[in-house]
FILUM-118623 format. One record per residue (C-alpha): residue in three letters; z, x, y. Coordinates in nm, 3 decimals, padded with zeros to 5 digits, always signed. Layout:
// FILUM-118623
Ala  Z  X  Y
...
***
This chain:
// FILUM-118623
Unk  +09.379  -15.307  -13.914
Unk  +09.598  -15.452  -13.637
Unk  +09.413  -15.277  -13.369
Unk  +09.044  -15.429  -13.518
Unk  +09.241  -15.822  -13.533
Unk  +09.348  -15.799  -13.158
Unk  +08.955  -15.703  -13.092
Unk  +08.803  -16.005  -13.301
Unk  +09.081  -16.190  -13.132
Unk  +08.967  -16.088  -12.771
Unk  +08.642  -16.135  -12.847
Unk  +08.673  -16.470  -12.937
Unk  +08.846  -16.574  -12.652
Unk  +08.567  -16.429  -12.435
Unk  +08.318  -16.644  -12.610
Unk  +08.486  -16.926  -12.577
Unk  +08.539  -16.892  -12.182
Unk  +08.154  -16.849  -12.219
Unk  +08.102  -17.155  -12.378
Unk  +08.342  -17.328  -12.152
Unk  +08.098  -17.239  -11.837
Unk  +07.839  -17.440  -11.985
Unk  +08.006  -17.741  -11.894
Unk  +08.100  -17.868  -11.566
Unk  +08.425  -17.710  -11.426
Unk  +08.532  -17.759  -11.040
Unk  +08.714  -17.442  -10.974
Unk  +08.418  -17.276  -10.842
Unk  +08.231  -17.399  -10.514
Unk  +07.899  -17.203  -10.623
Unk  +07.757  -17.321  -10.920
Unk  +07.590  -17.015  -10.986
Unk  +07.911  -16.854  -11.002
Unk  +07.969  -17.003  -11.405
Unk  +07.635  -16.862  -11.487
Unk  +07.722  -16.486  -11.336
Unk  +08.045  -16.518  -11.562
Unk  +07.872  -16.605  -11.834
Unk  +07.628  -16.386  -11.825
Unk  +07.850  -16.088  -11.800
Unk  +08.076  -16.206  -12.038
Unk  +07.799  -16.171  -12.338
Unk  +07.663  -15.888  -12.122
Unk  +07.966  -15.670  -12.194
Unk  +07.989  -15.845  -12.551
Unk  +07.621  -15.727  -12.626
Unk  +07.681  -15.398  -12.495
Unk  +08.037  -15.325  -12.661
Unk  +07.838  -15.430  -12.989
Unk  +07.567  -15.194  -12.901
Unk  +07.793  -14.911  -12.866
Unk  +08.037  -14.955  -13.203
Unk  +07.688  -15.003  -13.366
Unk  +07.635  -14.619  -13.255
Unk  +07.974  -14.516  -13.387
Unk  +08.005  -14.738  -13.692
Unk  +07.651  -14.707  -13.895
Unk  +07.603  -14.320  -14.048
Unk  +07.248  -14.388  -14.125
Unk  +07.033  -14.231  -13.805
Unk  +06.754  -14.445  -13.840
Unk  +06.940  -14.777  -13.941
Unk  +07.127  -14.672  -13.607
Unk  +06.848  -14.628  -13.423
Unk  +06.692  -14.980  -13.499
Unk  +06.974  -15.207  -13.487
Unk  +07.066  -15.042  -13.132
Unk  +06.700  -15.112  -13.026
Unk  +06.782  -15.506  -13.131
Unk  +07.101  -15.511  -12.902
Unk  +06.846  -15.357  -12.570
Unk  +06.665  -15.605  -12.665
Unk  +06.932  -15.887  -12.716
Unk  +07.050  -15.758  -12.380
Unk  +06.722  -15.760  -12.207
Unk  +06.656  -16.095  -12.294
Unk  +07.056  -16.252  -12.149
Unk  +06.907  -16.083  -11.837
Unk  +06.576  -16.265  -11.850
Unk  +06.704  -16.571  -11.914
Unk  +07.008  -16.495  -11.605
Unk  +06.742  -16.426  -11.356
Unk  +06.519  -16.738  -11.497
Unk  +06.787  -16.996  -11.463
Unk  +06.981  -16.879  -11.160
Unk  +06.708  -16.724  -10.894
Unk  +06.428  -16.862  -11.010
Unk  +06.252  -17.189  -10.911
Unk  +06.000  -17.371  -11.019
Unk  +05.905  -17.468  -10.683
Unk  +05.934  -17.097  -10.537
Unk  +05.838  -16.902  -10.788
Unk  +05.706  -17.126  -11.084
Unk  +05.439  -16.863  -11.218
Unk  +05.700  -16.600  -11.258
Unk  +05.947  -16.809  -11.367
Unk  +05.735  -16.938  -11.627
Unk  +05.636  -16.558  -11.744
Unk  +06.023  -16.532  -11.781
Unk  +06.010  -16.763  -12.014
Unk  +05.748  -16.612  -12.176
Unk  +05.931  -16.270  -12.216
Unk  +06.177  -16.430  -12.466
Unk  +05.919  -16.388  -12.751
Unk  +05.953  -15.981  -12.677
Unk  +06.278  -16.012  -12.840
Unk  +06.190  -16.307  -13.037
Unk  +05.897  -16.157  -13.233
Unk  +06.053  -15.790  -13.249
Unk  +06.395  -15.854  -13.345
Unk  +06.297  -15.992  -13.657
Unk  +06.044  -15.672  -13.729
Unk  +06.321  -15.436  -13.684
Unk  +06.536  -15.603  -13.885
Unk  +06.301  -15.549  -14.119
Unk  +06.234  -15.163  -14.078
Unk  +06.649  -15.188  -14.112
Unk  +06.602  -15.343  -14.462
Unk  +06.396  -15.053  -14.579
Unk  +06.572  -14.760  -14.437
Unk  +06.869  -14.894  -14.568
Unk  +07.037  -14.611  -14.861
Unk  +06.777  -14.332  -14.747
Unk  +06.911  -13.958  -14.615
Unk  +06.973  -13.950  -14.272
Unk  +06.608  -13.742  -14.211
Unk  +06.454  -14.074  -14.350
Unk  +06.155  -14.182  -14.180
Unk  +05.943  -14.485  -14.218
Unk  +05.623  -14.433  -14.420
Unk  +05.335  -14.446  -14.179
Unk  +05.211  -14.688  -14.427
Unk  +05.519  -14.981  -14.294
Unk  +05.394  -14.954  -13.883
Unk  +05.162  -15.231  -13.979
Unk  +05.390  -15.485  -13.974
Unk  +05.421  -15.408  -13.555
Unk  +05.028  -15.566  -13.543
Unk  +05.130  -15.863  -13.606
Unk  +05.451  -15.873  -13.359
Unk  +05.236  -15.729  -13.098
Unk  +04.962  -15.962  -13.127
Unk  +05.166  -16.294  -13.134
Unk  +05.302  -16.127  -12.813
Unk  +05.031  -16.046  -12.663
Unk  +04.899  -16.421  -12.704
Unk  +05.232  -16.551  -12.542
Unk  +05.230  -16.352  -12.249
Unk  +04.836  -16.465  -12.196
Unk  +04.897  -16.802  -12.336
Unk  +04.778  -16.919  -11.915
Unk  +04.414  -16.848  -12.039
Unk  +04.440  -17.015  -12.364
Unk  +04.721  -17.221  -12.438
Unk  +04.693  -17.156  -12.777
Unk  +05.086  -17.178  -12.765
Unk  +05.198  -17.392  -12.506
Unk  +04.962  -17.676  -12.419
Unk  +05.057  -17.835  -12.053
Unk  +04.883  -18.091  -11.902
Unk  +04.615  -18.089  -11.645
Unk  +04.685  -18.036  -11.288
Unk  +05.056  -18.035  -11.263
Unk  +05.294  -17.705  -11.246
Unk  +05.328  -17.524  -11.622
Unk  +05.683  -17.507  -11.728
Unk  +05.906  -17.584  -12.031
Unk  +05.963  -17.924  -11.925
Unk  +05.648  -18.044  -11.991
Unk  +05.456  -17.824  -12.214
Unk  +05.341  -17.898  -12.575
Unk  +05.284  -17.705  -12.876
Unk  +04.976  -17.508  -12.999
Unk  +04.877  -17.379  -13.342
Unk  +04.966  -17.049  -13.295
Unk  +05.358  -17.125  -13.162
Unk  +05.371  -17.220  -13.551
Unk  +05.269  -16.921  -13.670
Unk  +05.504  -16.734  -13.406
Unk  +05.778  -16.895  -13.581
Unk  +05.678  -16.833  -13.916
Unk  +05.618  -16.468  -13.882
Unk  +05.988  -16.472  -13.765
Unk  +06.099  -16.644  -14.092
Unk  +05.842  -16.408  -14.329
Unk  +06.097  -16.090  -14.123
Unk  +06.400  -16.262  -14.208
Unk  +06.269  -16.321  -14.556
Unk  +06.183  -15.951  -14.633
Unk  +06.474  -15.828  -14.484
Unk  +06.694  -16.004  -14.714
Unk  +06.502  -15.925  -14.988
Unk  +06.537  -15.594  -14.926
Unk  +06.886  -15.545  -14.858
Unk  +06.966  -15.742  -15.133
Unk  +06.753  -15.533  -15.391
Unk  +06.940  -15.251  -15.252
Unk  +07.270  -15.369  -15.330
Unk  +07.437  -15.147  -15.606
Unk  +07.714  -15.255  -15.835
Unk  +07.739  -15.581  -15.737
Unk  +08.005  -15.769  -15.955
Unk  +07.942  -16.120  -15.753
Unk  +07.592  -16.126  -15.733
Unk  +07.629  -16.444  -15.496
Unk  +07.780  -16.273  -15.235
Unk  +07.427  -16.134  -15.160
Unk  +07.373  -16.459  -14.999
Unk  +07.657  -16.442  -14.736
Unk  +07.461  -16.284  -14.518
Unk  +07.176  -16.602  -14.540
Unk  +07.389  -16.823  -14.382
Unk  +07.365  -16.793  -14.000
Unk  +06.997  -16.743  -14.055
Unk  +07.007  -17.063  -14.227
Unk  +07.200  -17.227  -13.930
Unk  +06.987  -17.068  -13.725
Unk  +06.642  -17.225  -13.917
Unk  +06.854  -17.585  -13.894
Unk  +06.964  -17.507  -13.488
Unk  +06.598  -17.448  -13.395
Unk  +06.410  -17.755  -13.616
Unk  +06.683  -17.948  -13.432
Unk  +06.611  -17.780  -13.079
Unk  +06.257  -17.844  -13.129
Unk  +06.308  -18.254  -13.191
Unk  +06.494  -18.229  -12.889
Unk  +06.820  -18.372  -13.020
Unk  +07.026  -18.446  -12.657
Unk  +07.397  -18.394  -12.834
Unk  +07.255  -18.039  -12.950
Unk  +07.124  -18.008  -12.615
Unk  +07.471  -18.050  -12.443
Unk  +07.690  -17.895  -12.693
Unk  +07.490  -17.580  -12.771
Unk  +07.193  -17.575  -12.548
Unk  +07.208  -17.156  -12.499
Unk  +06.929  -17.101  -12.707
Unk  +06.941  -16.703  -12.587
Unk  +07.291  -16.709  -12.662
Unk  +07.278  -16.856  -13.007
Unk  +06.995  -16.662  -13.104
Unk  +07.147  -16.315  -13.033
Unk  +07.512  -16.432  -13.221
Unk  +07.331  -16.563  -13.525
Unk  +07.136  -16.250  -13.550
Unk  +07.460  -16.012  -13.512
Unk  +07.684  -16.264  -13.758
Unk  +07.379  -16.157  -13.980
Unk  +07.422  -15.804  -13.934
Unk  +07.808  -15.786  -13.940
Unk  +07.804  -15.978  -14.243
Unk  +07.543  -15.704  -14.421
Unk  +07.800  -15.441  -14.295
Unk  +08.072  -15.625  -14.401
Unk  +07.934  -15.710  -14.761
Unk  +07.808  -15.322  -14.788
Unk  +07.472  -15.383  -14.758
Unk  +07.420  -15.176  -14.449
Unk  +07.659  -14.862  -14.488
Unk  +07.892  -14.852  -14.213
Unk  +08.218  -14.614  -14.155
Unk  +08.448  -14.913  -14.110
Unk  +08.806  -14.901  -14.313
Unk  +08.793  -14.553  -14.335
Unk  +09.128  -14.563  -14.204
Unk  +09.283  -14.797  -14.485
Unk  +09.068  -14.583  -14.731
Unk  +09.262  -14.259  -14.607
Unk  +09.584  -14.402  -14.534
Unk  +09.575  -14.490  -15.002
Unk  +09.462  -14.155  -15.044
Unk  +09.686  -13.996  -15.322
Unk  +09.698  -13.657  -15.177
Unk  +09.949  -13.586  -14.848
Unk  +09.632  -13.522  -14.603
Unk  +09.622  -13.522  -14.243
Unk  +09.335  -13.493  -14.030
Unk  +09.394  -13.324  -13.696
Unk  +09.227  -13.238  -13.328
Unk  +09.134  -12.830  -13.260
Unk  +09.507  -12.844  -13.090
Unk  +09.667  -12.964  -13.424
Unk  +09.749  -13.282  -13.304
Unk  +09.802  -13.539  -13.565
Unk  +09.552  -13.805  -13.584
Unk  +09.526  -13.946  -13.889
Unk  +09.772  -13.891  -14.184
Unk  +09.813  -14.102  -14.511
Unk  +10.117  -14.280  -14.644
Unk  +10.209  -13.972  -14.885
Unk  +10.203  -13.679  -14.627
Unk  +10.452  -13.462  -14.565
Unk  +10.624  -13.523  -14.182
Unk  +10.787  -13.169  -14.106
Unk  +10.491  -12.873  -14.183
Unk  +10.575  -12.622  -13.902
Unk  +10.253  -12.570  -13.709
Unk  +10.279  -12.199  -13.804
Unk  +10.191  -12.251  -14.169
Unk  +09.892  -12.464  -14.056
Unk  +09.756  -12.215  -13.885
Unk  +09.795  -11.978  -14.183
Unk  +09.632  -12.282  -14.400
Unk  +09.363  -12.236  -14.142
Unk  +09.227  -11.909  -14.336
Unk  +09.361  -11.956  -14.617
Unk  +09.573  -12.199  -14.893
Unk  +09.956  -12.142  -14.859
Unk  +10.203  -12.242  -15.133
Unk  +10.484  -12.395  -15.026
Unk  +10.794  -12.337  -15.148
Unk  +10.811  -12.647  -15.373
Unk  +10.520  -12.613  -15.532
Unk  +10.327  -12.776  -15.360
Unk  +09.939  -12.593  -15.187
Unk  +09.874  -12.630  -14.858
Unk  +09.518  -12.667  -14.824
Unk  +09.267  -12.704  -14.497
Unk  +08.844  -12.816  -14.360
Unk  +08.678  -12.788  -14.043
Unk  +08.564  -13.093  -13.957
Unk  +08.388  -13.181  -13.607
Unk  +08.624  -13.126  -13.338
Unk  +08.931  -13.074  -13.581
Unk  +09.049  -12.998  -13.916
Unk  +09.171  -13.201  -14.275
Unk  +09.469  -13.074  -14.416
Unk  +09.575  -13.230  -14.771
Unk  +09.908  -13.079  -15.007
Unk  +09.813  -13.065  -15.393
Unk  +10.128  -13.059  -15.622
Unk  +10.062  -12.762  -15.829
Unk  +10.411  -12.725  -15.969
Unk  +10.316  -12.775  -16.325
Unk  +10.016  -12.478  -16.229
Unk  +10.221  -12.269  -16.162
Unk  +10.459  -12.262  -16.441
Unk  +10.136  -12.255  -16.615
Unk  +10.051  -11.936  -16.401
Unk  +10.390  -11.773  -16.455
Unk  +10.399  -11.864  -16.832
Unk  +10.020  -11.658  -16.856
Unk  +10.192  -11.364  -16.662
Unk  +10.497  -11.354  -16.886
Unk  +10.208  -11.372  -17.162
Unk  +10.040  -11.050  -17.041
Unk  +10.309  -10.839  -16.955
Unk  +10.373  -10.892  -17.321
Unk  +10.042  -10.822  -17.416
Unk  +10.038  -10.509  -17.202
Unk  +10.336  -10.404  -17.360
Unk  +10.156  -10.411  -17.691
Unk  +09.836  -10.311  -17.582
Unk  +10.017  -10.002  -17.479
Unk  +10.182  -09.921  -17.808
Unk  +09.900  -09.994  -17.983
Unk  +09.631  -09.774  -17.770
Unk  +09.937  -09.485  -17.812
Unk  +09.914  -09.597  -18.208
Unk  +09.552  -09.544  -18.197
Unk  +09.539  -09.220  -18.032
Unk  +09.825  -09.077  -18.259
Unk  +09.591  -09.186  -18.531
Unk  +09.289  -09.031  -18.386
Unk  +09.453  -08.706  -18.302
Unk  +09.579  -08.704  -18.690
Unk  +09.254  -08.804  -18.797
Unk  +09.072  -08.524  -18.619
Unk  +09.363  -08.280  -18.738
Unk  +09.256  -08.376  -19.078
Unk  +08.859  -08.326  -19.035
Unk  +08.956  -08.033  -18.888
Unk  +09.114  -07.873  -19.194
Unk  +08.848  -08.034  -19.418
Unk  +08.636  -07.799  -19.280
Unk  +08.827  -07.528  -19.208
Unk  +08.893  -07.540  -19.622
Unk  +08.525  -07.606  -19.644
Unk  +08.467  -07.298  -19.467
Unk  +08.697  -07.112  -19.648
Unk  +08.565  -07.242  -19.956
Unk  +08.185  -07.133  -19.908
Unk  +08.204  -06.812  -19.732
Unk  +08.575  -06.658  -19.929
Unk  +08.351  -06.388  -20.067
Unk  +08.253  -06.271  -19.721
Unk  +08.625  -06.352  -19.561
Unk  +08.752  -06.065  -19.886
Unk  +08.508  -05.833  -19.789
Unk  +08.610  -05.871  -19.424
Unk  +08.984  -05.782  -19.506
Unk  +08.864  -05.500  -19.696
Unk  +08.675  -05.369  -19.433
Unk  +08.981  -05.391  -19.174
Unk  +09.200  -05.255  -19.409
Unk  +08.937  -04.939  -19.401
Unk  +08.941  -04.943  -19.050
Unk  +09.315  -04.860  -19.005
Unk  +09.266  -04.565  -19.253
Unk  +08.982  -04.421  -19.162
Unk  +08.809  -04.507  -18.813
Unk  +08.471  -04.493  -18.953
Unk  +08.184  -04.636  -18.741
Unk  +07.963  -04.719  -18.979
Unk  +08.267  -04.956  -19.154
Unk  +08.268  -05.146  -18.772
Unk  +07.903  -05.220  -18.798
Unk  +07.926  -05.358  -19.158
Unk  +08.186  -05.569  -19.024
Unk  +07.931  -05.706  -18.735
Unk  +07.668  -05.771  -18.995
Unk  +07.913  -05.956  -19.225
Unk  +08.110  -06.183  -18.885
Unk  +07.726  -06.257  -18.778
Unk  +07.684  -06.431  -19.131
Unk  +08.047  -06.573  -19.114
Unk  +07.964  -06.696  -18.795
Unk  +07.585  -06.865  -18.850
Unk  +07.682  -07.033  -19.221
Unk  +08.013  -07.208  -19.094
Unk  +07.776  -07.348  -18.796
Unk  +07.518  -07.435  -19.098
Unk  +07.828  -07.586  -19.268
Unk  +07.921  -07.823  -18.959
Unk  +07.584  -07.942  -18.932
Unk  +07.526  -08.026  -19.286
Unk  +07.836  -08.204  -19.317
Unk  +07.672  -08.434  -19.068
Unk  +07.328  -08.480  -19.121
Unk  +07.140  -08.383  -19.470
Unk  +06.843  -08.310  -19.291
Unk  +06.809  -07.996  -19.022
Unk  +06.518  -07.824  -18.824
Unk  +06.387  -07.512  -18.941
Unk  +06.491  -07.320  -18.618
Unk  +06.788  -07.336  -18.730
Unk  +06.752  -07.123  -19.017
Unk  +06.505  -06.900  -18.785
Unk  +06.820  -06.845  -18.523
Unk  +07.078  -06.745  -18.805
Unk  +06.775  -06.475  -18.966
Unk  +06.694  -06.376  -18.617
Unk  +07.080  -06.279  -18.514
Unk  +07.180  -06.153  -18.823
Unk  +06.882  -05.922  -18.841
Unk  +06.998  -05.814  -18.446
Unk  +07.314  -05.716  -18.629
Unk  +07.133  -05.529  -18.919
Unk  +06.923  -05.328  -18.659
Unk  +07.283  -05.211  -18.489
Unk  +07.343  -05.078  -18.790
Unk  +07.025  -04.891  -18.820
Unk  +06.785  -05.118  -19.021
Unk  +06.449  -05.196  -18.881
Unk  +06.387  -05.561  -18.937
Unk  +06.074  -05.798  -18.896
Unk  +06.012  -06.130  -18.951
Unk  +05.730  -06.363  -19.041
Unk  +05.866  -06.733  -19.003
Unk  +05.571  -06.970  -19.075
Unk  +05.840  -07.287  -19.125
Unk  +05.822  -07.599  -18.879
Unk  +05.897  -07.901  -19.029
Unk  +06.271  -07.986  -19.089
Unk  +06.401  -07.934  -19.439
Unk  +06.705  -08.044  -19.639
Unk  +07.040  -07.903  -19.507
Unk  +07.091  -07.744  -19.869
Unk  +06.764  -07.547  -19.851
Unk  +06.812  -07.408  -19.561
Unk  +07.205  -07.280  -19.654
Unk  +07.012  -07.132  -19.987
Unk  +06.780  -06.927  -19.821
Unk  +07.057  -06.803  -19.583
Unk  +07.274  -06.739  -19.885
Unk  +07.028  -06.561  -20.094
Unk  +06.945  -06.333  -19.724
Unk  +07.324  -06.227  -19.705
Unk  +07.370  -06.193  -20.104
Unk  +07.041  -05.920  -20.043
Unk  +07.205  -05.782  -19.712
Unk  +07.560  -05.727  -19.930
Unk  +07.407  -05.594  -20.252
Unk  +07.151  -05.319  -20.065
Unk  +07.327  -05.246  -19.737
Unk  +07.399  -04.920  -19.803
Unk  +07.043  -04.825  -19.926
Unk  +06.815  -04.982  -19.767
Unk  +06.664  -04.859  -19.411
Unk  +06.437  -05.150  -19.306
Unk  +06.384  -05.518  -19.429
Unk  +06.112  -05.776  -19.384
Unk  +06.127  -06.106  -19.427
Unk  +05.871  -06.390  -19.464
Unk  +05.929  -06.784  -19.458
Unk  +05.612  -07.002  -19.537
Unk  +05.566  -07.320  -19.724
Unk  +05.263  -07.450  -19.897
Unk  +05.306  -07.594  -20.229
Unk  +05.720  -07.511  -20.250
Unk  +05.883  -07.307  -19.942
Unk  +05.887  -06.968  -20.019
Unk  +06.179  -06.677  -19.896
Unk  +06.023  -06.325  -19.904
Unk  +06.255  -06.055  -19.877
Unk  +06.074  -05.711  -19.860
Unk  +06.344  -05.408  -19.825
Unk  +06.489  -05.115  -20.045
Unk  +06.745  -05.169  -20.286
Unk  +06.863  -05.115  -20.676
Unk  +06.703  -05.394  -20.818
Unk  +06.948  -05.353  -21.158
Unk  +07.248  -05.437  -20.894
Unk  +07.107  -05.758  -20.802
Unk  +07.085  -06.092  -20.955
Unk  +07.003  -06.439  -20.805
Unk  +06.894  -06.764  -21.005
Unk  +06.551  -06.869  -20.860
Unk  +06.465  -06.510  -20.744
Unk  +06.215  -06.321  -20.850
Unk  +06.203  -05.973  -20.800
Unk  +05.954  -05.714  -20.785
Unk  +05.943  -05.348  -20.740
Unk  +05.654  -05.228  -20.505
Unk  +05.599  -04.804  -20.523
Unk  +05.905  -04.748  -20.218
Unk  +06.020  -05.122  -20.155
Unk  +06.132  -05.455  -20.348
Unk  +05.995  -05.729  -20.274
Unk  +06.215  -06.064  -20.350
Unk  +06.120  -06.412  -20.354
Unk  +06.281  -06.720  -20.336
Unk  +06.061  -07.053  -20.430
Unk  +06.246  -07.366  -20.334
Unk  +06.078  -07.657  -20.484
Unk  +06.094  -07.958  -20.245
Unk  +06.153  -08.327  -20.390
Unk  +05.894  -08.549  -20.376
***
């Protein structure tokens, strides 16, 4: 803030030596020597604008424009330099009055770019201006072109006959009014449109700020024009007061936010709340706010470079690339982190109890699967005891008498043992099973039978599954046959179909007064007995 008063400060004192050379001052022999510093007085002025314009507006094209209005600003101080102080009438009066004509370049196009300024004003930085807009440079170009030919017309400046053309002695044609008005329709728009812009504006009649040099402008040149000698003598630099009237303009949209410039950013950083520091590539510091820390060792910044460091009171040390540096800023996150450590003390607890729970769990798994375990173990036990007493029989035989035929009886009977406590297991899950199940327990349990010298043969006509309890029947009722005949019979053939009810067929040799089985019929054919087991199935 200090640094931008001492430039407004300087600045002003330049003007006013300026505006001091106007007036006669004997210190200098050479009278043109008052106009040289004069002119490169606003010369450096115009071009020290031109250049913060460049580093002050973020807006490319707004940029663009307003540095085209300072060329032009600058080109026409230079024009009217080489117009008044090495020109002559009487040397040179055609191009000195072409000069003169060349002040309505920046005249008639300074007001059109303010007005492409207007409407670019608030658009992304890849704005462009609709193609549709370029018409307004017709009419800037036109009322030029007439100017600069006005010799042939004098449709702008009337002189009279036969005597030299200059500004001393000219008058006024139609179209100089309509010069001037097309100027006053630019400033009009431009305004309008920076003022419709305007967001959030809590003083609406600060929008009109901005009017006032244009307004003192509009007074200045009605007064210029009735040729008012004390406003001849006192402010007579029409160039001069042109160009500052149009930049007061300018400044003042800047200053009132209508044109979005970077300006204050250092009193906007410096009452940041965060400790933040922005810094060159070398980590110098350049910028740092009122609540930034003094004393961070370089060495931490650099590890801030990759990555956030926490301090060691609480506070994060945080970093940005930026162009041709970095931002580094400190967050407090004290209150975080007891946060953080109060969550941690929170799941090691959890954990803790996770843990004895998943043991819990798996103690109660292990002692549920214990317990299905001996359900059907005793389930087991239950269905087949019959078969598990004539197995101990059979290995109490076996230690008396090593009979062979007692070893293959005992390989029929574990074959059955074996298949039904399968059967059991996969009843006790599902009350439905495929047929080939029942066809795998016939088909090994007649394998056994045929070790022990019975021919077997099978006719299995079954494919659809059945009911878990059918199929355990028919298995029961084979093995009840198997235990009841095993001694007499010498072959067995069995057939499985199912048409109206499913049907067991049993066709072997046996004492038919030795057997009995609810649901079986039984037949005596010449050598064999054929027995049948009809399983009605539920609708």
């Amino acid at each position: 803030m200090k640094q931008i008063k001492k430039t407004y400060i300087l600045i002003g004192i330049l003007i006013f030596i300026a505006y001091l050379c106007r007036f006669p001052i004997h210190l200098f022999e050479n009278p043109n020597t008052k106009g040289a510093i004069r002119f490169f007085i606003y010369f450096f002025l115009f071009m020290y604008w031109m250049i913060s314009i460049q580093n002050r507006i973020i807006q490319k094209q707004v940029c663009h424009y307003m540095i085209v209005i300072a060329i032009l600003m600058i080109f026409w101080l230079t024009i009217r330099y080489i117009k008044y102080d090495f020109l002559t009438y009487e040397t040179f009066p055609n191009l000195k009055r072409y000069a003169w004509y060349c002040y309505y370049l920046p005249l008639l196009f300074i007001p059109t770019l303010a007005v492409f300024v207007s409407i670019s004003i608030r658009q992304p930085e890849n704005y462009k201006i609709p193609k549709k807009d370029y018409i307004l440079w017709i009419p800037a170009i036109v009322l030029f072109l007439i100017v600069i030919t006005n010799d042939f017309h004098q449709l702008v400046f009337t002189f009279p006959a036969l005597q030299i053309k200059t500004e001393y002695n000219n008058g006024y044609g139609i179209l100089y009014f309509f010069i001037y008005g097309w100027m006053l329709i630019c400033i009009f728009i431009t305004l309008i449109n920076m003022t419709r812009k305007k967001r959030n504006i809590k003083n609406p009649c600060i929008v009109f700020i901005p009017c006032i040099p244009v307004f003192i402008l509009s007074i200045y040149m009605i007064c210029y024009f009735l040729a008012f000698k004390w406003l001849r003598i006192l402010f007579g630099d029409v160039v001069v007061f042109n160009c500052v009237m149009y930049i007061s303009t300018l400044e003042l949209c800047i200053y009132m936010g209508l044109i979005q410039a970077n300006t204050h950013y250092v009193e906007c950083f410096d009452a940041f709340t965060y400790g933040a520091k922005i810094m060159d590539s070398d980590l110098n510091i350049l910028l740092s706010t009122s609540q930034a820390k003094k004393d961070i060792n370089k060495e931490i910044i650099n590890e801030a470079i990759d990555q956030p460091v926490i301090l060691d009171d609480g506070y994060r040390l945080s970093t940005s690339s930026i162009k041709d540096g970095y931002v580094f800023w400190l967050e407090d996150i004290s209150n975080l982190m007891e946060i953080v450590n109060e969550l941690e003390e929170i799941k090691e607890n959890l954990e803790d109890e996770n843990e004895i729970i998943k043991q819990e769990n798996e103690l109660r798994i292990k002692e549920m699967t214990i317990h299905e375990q001996n359900r059907l173990f005793n389930l087991v036990q239950e269905q087949t005891s019959s078969q598990i007493q004539l197995m101990d029989s059979f290995i109490c035989q076996m230690e008396q008498n090593k009979d062979i035929n007692i070893l293959k009886k005992m390989i029929v009977i574990g074959t059955y043992l074996k298949r039904r406590s399968n059967l059991i297991f996969i009843a006790d899950q599902y009350n439905r099973m495929e047929a080939m199940e029942l066809f795998l327990c016939l088909k090994e349990s007649m394998e056994s039978l045929e070790i022990y010298g019975i021919s077997c043969g099978i006719n299995f006509e079954l494919k659809n599954d059945l009911e878990s309890r059918f199929v355990i029947q028919m298995y029961d009722c084979f093995e009840k046959i198997i235990e009841s005949s095993l001694d007499t019979m010498s072959s067995m053939f069995i057939v499985v179909q199912e048409k109206e009810t499913i049907q067991f067929i049993v066709y072997t040799q046996m004492n038919i007064e030795s057997f009995y089985m609810e649901d079986v019929d039984i037949q005596q054919e010449e050598d064999e007995v054929r027995l049948c087991l009809t399983i009605r199935k539920e609708l």
